[in-house]
C-alpha angles and dihedrals in degrees: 000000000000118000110254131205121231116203115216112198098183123178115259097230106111104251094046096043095048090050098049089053089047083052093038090060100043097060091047091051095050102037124068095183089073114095099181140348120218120201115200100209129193132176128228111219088238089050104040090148088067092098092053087053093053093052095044090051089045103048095088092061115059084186093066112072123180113222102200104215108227109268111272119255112215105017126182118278112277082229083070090053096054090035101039112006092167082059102036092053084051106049093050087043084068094042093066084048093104089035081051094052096040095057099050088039077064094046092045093044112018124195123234111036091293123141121275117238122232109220117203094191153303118286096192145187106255074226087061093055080117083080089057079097099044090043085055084047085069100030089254132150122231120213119198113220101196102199099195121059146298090253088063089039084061091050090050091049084048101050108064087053078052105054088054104054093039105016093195139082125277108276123200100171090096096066098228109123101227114199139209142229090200101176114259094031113107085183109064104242113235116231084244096083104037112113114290091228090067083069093064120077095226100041092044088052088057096047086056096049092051095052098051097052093052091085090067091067122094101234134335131233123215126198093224142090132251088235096054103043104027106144085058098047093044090052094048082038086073095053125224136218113291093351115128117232119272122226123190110207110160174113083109105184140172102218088159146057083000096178111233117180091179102057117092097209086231083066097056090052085046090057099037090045097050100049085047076074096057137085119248116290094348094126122092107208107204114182134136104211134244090327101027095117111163118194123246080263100059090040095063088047090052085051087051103049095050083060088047096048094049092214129126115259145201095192105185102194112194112209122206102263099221085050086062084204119178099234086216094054091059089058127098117265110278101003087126097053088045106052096029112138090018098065140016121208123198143148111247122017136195096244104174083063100036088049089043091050117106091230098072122096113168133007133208114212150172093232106236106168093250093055089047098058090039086056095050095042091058090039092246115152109223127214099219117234109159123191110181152337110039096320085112083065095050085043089057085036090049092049111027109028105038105014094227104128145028130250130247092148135342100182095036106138121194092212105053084067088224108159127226115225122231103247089051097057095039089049085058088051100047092049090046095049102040108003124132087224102056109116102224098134087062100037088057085053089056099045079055084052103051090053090052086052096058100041118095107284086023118129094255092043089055090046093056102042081051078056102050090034083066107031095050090036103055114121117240 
């Protein structure tokens, strides 16, 4: 058969980005019917080194090329993005629309005698459904790769029923906890942990675009496991009425070359080094991921909380950027006297080894899909603390759907400033460290399953040969 080429269009944000190439490289490794894969790039002006990641994650395969889109001209207001984000990623999704189908219109048909390229089809950001359109302009399917997990992929199948029935935002001000029956769920979802941004007019409008347009595409891809998240693939495994396949082909990790331009690499040796000192699963990793940024508040009750707890600790505090803030001058006088030898605080840390090091033994998380599924593949229970997006869904979905993890918060939301208490906090680690409920028995089974799933014959290997059967064997 002749080798075909797949276009990814990922969305630039860091966890998205890091995921897609993952993706990306996995596909290429595995099929020989690929010829290349080209990845249409562009930049959000509040993640600029996205473009250097990329290339870092791509310089070890000469078959990936990254294609940057020109810089948008006339992009949403910042204000959107801290008001809205769900409305501000899509609105400058559509804006690089005519940059997206200039660019294939010069793969389909290149300039300059040069060979034509023949495109087997579109693996896109469940943010870029707005290319559906472009990818139908060049009879091209369009794939979605969700890259969070079948449990979202339920709420985005829900809202758009929603929304008919009640066309306006969630709304908690009336006290009355609604719940709801998301597909794939045996336990009904409260309101409380649905993504903040279906509270706001302008967010909640774009989660129901994008849901609704996800029918359009020819088949999504979901970064999960049959074994983890079995009630929700079972339900999309029946199939339902204009509703594309769904295919679970994760986890798809990085475990490798993660770029981290953050990370001095005296940093990294001070942090493996430390936690060689320590017993098996005696540390307590506490971090929040690219956006988990805590106030100088916060910050002194968790303090307080690691000297309640009495455990060792790997803290790793993100500081806004802009602030230029010094993570050891928000802390309380003294913390690090107090607690040296027993816990280490920095900024960025290098997550995929501490998680993978013999001496954690709990982890406290925001709960961002990514870390999720890092957490489970190296058997590490997790103390859910979500901060945005739809992590206060993983988090319910974490706790009550599947038990495998332990609650600290649910509903926690970055953005409402509330702060944690101390006891509260050190009461969560405690539980997670030493607790008779952890579920660390049946976290260690799934990080088993998630290697089976990936190995050849596994569930997700099979999902993703059924894929790439379809997608490189479609007649033209």
């Amino acid at each position: 058969m002749e080798k075909q080429d797949i276009i990814f269009v990922p969305s630039p944000g860091a966890g998205h980005l890091l995921v897609s190439i993952e993706f990306a490289k996995s596909l290429i490794k595995r099929d020989n019917r690929i010829h290349t894969i080209t990845i249409l790039h562009w930049t959000l002006p509040f993640v600029p080194q996205s473009k250097n990641s990329a290339k870092s994650l791509l310089a070890s395969e000469p078959r990936i090329r990254l294609l940057p889109l020109p810089e948008i001209q006339n992009p949403p207001p910042l204000e959107l993005f801290f008001k809205a984000s769900e409305a501000y990623l899509l609105d400058f999704t559509k804006k690089t629309v005519p940059l997206v189908r200039e660019a294939l219109s010069a793969l389909v048909s290149p300039r300059n005698g040069t060979e034509s390229v023949r495109i087997a089809g579109l693996v896109l950001d469940f943010f870029c459904v707005p290319l559906i359109d472009v990818g139908n302009e060049f009879n091209l399917p369009s794939y979605i790769f969700l890259t969070c997990n079948a449990g979202f992929l339920g709420m985005m199948k829900y809202l758009p029923e929603r929304h008919s029935r009640t066309p306006s935002e969630l709304d908690l001000s009336s006290g009355e906890e609604e719940e709801h029956s998301i597909p794939g769920y045996v336990c009904p979802v409260p309101t409380k942990v649905m993504p903040p941004g279906q509270f706001v007019r302008e967010s909640y409008e774009a989660w129901v675009e994008i849901a609704a347009k996800l029918n359009e595409a020819k088949g999504i891809l979901v970064n999960s496991f049959t074994s983890l998240e079995k009630n929700a693939f079972d339900y999309f495994a029946r199939r339902h009425e204009n509703y594309p396949p769904v295919y679970p082909v994760g986890p798809v990790l990085n475990l490798e070359d993660r770029p981290s331009p953050n990370l001095d690499p005296a940093d990294k040796d001070r942090i493996m080094t430390w936690l060689e000192e320590k017993p098996e699963s005696s540390v307590v990793y506490l971090c929040f991921g690219s956006f988990g940024i805590h106030g100088e508040s916060q910050i002194k009750e968790i303090a307080r909380a690691l000297e309640l707890s009495g455990h060792r600790f790997l803290w790793s505090i993100r500081t806004n950027p802009m602030e230029k803030a010094c993570p050891y001058d928000l802390l309380p006088e003294g913390f690090r006297d107090r607690t040296e030898g027993k816990g280490l605080v920095c900024g960025w840390a290098p997550q995929v080894e501490v998680l993978a090091h013999k001496a954690i033994g709990g982890f406290v998380s925001h709960c961002g899909w990514n870390s999720v599924l890092e957490s489970l593949w190296f058997g590490v229970p997790i103390a859910t603390w979500p901060m945005y997006a739809e992590q206060q869904l993983n988090a319910f979905t974490m706790v009550k759907e599947l038990g495998l993890a332990v609650e600290l918060r649910m509903d926690y939301v970055a953005a409402n400033g509330e702060v944690v208490k101390a006891d509260e906090i050190a009461g969560a680690v405690r539980s997670l460290m030493d607790g008779e409920d952890t579920p660390r028995k049946r976290v260690k089974e799934m990080a088993e399953a998630a290697r089976l799933a990936v190995k050849d014959g596994g569930s997700s290997f099979v999902a993703v040969k059924r894929f790439t059967d379809e997608l490189m064997g479609r007649a033209f």
